[in-house]
ROKOL-440929 format. One record per residue: residue number from 0; residue in one letter; z negated, x negated, y negated of N, C-alpha, C in turn. Coordinates in steps of 0.2 Angstrom, whole numbers, plus 5000, padded with zeros to 4 digits. Each point is the difference from the previous one (the first is absolute). Layout:
BEGIN
> resi, resn, n_pz, n_px, n_py, ca_pz, ca_px, ca_py, c_pz, c_px, c_py
> NUM, A, Z, X, Y, Z, X, Y, Z, X, Y
...
This chain:
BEGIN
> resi, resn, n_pz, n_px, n_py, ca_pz, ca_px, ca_py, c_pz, c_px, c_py
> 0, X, 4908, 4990, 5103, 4996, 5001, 4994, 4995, 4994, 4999
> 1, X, 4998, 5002, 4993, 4994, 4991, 5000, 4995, 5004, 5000
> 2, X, 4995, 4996, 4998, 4993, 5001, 5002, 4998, 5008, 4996
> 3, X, 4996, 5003, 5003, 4997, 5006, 4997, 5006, 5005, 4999
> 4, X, 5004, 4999, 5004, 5006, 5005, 5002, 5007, 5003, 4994
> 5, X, 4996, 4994, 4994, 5006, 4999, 4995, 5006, 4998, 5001
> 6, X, 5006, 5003, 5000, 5005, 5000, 5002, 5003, 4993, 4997
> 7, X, 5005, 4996, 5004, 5003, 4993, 5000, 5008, 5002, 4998
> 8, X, 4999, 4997, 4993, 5010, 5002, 5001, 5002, 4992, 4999
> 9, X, 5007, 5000, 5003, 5002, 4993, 5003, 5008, 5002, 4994
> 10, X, 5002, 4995, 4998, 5008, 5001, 4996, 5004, 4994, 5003
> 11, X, 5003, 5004, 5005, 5006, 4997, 5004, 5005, 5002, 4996
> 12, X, 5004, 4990, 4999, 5004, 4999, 4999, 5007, 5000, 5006
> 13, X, 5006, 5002, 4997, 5005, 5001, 5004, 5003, 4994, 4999
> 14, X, 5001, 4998, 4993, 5004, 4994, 4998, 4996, 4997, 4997
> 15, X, 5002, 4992, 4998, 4996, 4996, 4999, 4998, 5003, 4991
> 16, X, 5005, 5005, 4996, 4998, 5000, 4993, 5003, 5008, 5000
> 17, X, 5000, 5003, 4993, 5000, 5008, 4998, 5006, 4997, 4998
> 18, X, 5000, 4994, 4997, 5008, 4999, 4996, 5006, 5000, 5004
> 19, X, 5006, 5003, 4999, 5005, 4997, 5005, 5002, 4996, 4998
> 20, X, 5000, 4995, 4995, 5005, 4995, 5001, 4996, 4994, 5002
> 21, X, 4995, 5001, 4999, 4991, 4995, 5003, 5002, 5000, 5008
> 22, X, 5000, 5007, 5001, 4998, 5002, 5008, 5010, 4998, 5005
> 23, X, 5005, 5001, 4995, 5005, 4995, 5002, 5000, 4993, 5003
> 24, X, 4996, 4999, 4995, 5003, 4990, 5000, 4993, 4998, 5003
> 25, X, 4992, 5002, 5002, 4997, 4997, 5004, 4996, 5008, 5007
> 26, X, 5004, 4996, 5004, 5001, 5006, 5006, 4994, 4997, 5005
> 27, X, 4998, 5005, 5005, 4993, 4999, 5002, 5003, 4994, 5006
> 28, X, 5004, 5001, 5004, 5002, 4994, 5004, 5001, 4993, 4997
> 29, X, 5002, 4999, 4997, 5001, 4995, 4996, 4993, 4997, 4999
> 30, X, 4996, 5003, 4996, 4994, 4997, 4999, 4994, 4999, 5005
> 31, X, 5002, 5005, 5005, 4995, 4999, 5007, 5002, 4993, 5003
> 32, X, 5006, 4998, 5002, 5002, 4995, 5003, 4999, 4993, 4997
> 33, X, 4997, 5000, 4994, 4996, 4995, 4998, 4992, 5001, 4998
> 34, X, 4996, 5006, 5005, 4996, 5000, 4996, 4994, 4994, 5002
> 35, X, 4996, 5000, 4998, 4994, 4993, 5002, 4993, 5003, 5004
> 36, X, 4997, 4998, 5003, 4993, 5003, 5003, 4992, 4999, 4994
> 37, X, 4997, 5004, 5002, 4995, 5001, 4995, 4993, 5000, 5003
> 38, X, 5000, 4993, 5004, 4997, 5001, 5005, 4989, 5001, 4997
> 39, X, 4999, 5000, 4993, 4994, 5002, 5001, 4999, 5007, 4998
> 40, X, 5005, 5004, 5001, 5002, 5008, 4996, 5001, 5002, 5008
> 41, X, 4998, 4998, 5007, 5001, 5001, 5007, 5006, 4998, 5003
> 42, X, 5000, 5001, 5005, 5006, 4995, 5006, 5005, 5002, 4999
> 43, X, 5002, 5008, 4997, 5005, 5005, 5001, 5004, 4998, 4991
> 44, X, 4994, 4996, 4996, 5003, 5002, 4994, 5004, 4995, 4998
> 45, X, 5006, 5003, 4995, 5006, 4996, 4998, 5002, 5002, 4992
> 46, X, 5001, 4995, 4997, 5002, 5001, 4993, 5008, 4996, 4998
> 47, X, 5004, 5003, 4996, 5005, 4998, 4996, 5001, 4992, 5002
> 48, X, 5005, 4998, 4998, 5001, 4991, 5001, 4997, 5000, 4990
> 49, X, 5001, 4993, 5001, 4998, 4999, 4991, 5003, 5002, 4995
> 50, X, 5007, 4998, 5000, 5005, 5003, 4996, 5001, 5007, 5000
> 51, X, 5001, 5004, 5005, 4999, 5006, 5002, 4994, 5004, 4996
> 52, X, 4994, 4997, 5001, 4997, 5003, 4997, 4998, 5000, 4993
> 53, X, 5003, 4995, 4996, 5001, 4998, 4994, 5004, 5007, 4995
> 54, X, 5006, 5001, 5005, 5004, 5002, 4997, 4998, 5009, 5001
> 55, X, 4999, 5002, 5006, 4997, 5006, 5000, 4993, 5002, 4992
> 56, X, 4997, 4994, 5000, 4995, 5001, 4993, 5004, 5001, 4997
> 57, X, 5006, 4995, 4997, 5001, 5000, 4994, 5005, 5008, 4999
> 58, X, 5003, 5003, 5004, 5002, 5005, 4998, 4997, 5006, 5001
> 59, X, 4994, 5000, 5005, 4993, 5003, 4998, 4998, 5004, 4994
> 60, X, 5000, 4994, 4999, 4994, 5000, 4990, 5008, 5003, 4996
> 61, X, 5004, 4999, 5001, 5007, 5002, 4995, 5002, 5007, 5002
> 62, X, 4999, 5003, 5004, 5000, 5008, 5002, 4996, 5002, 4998
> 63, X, 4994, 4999, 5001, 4993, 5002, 4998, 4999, 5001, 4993
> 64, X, 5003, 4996, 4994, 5003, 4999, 4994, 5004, 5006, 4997
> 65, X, 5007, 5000, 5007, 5001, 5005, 4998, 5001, 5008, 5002
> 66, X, 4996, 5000, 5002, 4995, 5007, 5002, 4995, 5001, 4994
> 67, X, 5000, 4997, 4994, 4995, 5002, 4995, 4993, 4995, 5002
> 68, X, 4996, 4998, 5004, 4996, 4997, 5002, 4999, 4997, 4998
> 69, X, 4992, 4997, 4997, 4998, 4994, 4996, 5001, 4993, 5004
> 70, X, 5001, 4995, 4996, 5000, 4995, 5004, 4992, 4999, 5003
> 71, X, 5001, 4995, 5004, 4992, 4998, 5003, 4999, 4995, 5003
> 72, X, 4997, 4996, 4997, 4996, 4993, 5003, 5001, 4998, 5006
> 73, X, 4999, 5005, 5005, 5000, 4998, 5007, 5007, 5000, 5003
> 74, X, 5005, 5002, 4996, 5006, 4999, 5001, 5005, 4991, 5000
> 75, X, 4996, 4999, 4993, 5001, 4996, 4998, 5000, 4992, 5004
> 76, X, 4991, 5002, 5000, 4994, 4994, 5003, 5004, 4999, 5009
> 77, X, 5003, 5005, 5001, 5003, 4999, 5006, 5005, 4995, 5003
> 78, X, 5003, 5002, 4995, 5006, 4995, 4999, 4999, 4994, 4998
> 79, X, 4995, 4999, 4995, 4998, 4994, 4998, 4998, 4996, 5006
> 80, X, 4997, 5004, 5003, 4996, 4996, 5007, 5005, 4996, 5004
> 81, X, 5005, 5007, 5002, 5007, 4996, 5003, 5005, 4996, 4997
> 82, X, 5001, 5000, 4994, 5001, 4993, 4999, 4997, 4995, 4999
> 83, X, 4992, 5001, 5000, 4998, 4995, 5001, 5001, 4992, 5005
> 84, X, 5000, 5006, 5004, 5000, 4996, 5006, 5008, 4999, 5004
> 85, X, 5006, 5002, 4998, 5005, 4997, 5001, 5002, 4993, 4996
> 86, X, 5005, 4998, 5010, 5001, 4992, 4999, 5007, 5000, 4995
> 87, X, 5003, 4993, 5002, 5007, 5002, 4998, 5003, 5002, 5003
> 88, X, 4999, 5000, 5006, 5007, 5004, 5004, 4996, 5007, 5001
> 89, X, 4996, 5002, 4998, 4999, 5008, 4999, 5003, 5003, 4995
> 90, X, 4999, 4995, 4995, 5003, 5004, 4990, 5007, 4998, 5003
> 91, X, 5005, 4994, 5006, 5008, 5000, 5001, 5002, 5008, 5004
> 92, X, 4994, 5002, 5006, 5003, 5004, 5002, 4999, 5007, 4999
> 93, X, 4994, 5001, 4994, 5001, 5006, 4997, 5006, 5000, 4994
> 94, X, 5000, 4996, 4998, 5010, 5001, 4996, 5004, 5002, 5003
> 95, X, 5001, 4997, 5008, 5007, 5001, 5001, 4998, 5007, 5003
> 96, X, 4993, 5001, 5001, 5001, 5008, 5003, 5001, 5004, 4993
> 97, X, 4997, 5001, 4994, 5001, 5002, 4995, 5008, 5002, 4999
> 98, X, 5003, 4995, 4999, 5008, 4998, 5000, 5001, 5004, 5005
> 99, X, 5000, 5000, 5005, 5006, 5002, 5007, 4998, 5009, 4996
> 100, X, 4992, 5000, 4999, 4999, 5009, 4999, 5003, 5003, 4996
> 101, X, 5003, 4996, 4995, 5002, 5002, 4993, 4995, 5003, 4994
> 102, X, 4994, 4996, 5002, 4994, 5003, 4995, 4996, 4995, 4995
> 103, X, 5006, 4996, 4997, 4997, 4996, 4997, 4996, 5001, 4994
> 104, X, 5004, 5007, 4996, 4996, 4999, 4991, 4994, 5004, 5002
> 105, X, 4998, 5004, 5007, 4995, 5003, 5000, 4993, 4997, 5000
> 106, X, 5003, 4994, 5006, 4994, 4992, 5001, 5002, 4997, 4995
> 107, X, 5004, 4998, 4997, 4999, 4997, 4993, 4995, 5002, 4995
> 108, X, 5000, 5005, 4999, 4997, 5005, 4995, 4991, 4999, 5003
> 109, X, 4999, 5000, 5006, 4995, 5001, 4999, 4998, 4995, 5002
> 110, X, 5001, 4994, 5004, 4997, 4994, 4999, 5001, 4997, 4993
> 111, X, 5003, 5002, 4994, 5000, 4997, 4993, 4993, 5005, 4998
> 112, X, 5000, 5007, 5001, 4993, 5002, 4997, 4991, 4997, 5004
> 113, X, 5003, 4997, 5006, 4994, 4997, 5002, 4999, 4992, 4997
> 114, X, 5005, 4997, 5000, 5000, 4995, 4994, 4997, 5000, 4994
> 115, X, 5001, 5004, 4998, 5000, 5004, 4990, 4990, 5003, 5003
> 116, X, 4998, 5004, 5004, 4994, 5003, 5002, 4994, 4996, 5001
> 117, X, 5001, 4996, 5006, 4997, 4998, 5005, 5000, 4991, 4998
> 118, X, 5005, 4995, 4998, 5004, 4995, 5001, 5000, 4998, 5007
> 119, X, 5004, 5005, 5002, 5002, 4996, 5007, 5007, 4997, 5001
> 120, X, 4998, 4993, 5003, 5002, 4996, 4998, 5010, 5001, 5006
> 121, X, 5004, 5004, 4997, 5004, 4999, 5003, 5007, 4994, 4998
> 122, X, 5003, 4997, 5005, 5003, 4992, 5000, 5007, 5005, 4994
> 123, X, 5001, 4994, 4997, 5007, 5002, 4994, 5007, 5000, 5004
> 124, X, 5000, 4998, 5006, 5004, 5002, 5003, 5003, 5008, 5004
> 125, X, 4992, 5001, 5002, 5002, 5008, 5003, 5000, 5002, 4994
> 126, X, 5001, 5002, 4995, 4998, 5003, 4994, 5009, 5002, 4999
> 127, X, 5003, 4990, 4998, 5007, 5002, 5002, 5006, 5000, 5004
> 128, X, 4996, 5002, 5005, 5003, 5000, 5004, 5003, 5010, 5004
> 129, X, 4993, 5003, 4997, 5001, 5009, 4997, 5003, 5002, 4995
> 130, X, 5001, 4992, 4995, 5003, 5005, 4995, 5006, 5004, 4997
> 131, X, 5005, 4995, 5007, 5008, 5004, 5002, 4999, 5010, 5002
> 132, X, 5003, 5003, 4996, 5000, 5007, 5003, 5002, 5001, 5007
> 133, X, 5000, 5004, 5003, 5005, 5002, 5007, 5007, 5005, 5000
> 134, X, 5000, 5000, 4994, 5006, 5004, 5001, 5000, 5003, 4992
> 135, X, 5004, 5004, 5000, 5002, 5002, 4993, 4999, 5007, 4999
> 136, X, 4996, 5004, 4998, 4998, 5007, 5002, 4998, 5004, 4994
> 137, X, 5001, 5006, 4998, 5000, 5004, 4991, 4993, 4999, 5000
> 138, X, 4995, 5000, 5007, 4993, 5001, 4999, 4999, 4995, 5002
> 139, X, 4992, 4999, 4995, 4997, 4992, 5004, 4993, 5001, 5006
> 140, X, 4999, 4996, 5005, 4996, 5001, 5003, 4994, 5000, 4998
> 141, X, 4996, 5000, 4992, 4997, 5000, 4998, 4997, 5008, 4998
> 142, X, 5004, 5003, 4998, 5000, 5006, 5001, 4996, 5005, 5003
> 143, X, 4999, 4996, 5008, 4996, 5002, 5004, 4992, 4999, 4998
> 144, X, 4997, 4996, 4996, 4995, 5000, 4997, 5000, 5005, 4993
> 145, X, 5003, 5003, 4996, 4999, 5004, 4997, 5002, 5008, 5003
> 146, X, 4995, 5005, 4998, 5001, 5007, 5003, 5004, 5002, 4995
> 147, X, 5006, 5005, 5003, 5005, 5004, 4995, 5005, 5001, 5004
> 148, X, 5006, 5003, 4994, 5005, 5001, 5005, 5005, 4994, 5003
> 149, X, 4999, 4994, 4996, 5004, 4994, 5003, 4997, 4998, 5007
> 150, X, 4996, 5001, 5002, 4998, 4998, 5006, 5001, 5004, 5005
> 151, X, 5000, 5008, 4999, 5001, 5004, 5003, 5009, 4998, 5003
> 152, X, 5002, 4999, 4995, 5008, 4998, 5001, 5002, 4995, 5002
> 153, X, 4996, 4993, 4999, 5000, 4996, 5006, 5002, 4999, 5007
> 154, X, 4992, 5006, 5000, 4995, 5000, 5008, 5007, 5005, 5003
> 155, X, 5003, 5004, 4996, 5007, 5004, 5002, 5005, 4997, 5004
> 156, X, 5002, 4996, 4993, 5008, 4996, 5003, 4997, 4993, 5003
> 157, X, 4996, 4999, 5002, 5001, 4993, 5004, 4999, 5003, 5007
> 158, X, 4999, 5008, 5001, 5003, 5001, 5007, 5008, 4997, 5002
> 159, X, 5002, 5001, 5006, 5005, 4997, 5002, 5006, 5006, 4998
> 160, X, 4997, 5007, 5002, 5007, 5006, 5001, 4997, 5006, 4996
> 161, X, 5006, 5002, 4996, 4997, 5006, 4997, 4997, 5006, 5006
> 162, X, 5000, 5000, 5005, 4999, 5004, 5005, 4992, 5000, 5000
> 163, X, 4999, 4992, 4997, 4992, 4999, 5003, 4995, 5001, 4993
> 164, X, 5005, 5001, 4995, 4999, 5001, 4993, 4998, 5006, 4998
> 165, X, 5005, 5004, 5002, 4999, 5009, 5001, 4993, 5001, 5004
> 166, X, 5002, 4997, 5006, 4991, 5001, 5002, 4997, 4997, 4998
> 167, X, 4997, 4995, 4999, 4993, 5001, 4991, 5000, 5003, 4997
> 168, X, 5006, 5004, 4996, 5002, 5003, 4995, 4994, 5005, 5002
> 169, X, 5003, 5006, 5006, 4997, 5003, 5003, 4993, 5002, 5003
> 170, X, 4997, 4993, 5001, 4994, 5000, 5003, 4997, 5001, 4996
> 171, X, 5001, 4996, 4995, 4996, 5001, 4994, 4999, 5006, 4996
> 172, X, 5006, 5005, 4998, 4997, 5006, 4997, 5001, 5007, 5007
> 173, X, 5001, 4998, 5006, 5000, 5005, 5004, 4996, 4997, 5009
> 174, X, 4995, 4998, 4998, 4994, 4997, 5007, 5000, 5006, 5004
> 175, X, 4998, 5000, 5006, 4999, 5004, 5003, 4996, 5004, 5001
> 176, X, 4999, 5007, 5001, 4998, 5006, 4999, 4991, 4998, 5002
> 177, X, 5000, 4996, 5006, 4993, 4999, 5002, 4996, 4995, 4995
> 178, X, 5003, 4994, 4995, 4997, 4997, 4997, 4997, 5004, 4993
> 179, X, 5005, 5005, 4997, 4999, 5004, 4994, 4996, 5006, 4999
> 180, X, 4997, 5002, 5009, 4996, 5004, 5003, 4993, 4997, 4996
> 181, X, 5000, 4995, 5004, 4994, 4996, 4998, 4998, 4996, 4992
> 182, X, 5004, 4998, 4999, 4999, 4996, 4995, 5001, 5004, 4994
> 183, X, 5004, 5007, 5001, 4999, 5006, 4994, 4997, 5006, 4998
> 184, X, 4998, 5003, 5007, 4996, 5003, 5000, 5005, 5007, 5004
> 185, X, 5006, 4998, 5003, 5005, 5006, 4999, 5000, 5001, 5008
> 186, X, 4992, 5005, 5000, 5000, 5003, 5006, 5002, 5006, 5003
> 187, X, 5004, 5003, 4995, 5006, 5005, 5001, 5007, 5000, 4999
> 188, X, 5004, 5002, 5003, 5007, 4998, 5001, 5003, 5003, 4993
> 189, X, 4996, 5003, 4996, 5004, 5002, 4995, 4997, 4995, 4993
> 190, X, 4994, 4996, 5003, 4999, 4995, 4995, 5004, 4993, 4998
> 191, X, 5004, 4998, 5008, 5004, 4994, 4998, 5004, 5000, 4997
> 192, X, 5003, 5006, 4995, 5004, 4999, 4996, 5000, 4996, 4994
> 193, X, 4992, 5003, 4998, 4995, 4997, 4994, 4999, 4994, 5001
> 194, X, 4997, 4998, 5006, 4998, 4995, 5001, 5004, 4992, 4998
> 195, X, 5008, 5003, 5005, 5006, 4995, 4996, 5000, 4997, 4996
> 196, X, 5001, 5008, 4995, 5001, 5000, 4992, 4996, 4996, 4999
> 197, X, 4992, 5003, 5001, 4997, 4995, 4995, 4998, 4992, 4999
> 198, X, 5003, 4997, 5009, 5001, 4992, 5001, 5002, 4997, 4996
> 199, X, 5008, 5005, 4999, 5004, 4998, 4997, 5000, 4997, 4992
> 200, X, 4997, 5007, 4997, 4998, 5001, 4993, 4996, 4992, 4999
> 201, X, 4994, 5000, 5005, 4996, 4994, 4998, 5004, 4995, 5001
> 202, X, 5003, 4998, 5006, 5004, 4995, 5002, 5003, 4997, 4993
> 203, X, 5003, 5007, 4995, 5006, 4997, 4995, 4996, 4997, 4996
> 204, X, 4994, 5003, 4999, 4995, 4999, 4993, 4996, 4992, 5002
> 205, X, 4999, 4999, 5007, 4999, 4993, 5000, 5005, 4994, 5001
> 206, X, 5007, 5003, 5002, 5001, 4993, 5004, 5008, 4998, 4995
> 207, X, 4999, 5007, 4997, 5006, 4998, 4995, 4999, 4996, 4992
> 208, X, 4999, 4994, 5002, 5001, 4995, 4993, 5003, 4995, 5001
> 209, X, 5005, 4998, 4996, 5004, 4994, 5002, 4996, 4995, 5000
C-alpha cells in the first residue's frame, strides 16, 4: 500500500503487447537479451537496447491510435529523442530488425508522421528502405491504428491456428465468470446471464465499424 494506506495497483504485463500480432513478432526474451543498464535509474536498472526501444514506441502510439485515444506529445517527443540520438549503425540495425519483424509500414508510418510533426530528421534511406511491404495480406498493418472491424480481423487472422482464433473469439464475448462478477455487477448466479448479454450488446455497438 502507498502512503496514507491508499491502495497501490501495479498493471502486470504478461507479454510485451495486448496486440497479437505485436506481441508475436517482439517476444520478451528476445528483447531482454539485448537489454542495456540504466545505471542512474539504480544498479538493478535496465532498459530496451536502442532499436528495441524505438520500435516498441513506435507501435506504442499506433495501438494507442487505435484504441480511439488521442494522440499525444509525449509519445511523440519520445521518439524524437531516440532518434535523435541514433548513429548510423543504429538506424542499420533497427531496419534489419524492423525487416527480420515484418513490421515495416507500421515504423514507417510512424517515423513519417514524426517527420511531418516534430521534423525529425530521419536519414532517406531508412525511409526506403521500409518501404517494401512483408508480404501480401487482404489487410494492412495499418489497420491497427484505426478502431473498427478491420482491426478486429487483423488482430484475428495473424494468429497462427484457428484453434487459437476460436479462443479470442471466445474470451472475448465469453471471460470468465470471476471477471464478469466484478466488472458487471453480476453477484448472483442468475445475473450472468444479463451480464454476457449485455458485454456483448455493447461490444457490438463499439467495436463494430469497418
Amino acid at each position: 500500500r502507498a502512503a496514507k494506506e491508499r491502495p497501490l495497483t501495479l498493471d502486470m504485463h504478461w507479454q510485451v503487447s495486448n496486440s497479437n500480432f505485436i506481441a508475436q513478432r517482439l517476444r520478451f526474451a528476445g528483447l531482454w537479451a539485448e537489454h542495456r543498464p540504466v545505471p542512474i535509474l539504480g544498479p538493478r536498472a535496465v532498459a530496451l537496447s536502442a532499436r528495441h526501444a524505438l520500435i516498441h514506441a513506435l507501435f506504442h502510439r499506433s495501438l494507442h491510435l487505435g484504441s480511439t485515444d488521442p494522440d499525444r506529445l509525449i509519445w511523440l517527443y519520445d521518439m524524437h529523442l531516440l532518434c535523435a540520438r541514433f548513429s548510423t549503425e543504429d538506424w542499420d540495425q533497427f531496419v534489419d530488425e524492423v525487416v527480420r519483424r515484418g513490421l515495416q509500414p507500421l515504423c514507417r508510418d510512424g517515423l513519417q508522421d514524426l517527420s511531418e510533426l516534430l521534423g525529425t530528421p530521419i536519414p532517406p534511406s531508412v525511409d526506403a528502405a521500409l518501404a517494401a511491404p512483408p508480404s501480401a495480406s487482404m489487410f494492412d498493418q495499418l489497420d491497427l491504428k484505426h478502431p473498427g472491424l478491420r482491426r478486429r480481423l487483423f488482430e484475428l487472422l495473424s494468429l497462427p491456428s484457428w484453434v487459437q482464433r476460436l479462443g479470442l473469439i471466445r474470451e472475448h464475448l465469453l471471460p470468465d465468470a470471476e471477471y464478469m462478477r466484478e466488472g458487471f455487477g453480476a453477484d448472483r448466479w442468475w445475473k450472468l446471464p444479463f451480464a454476457y448479454l449485455r458485454r456483448i450488446l455493447r461490444g457490438l455497438t463499439r467495436r463494430l465499424r469497418w
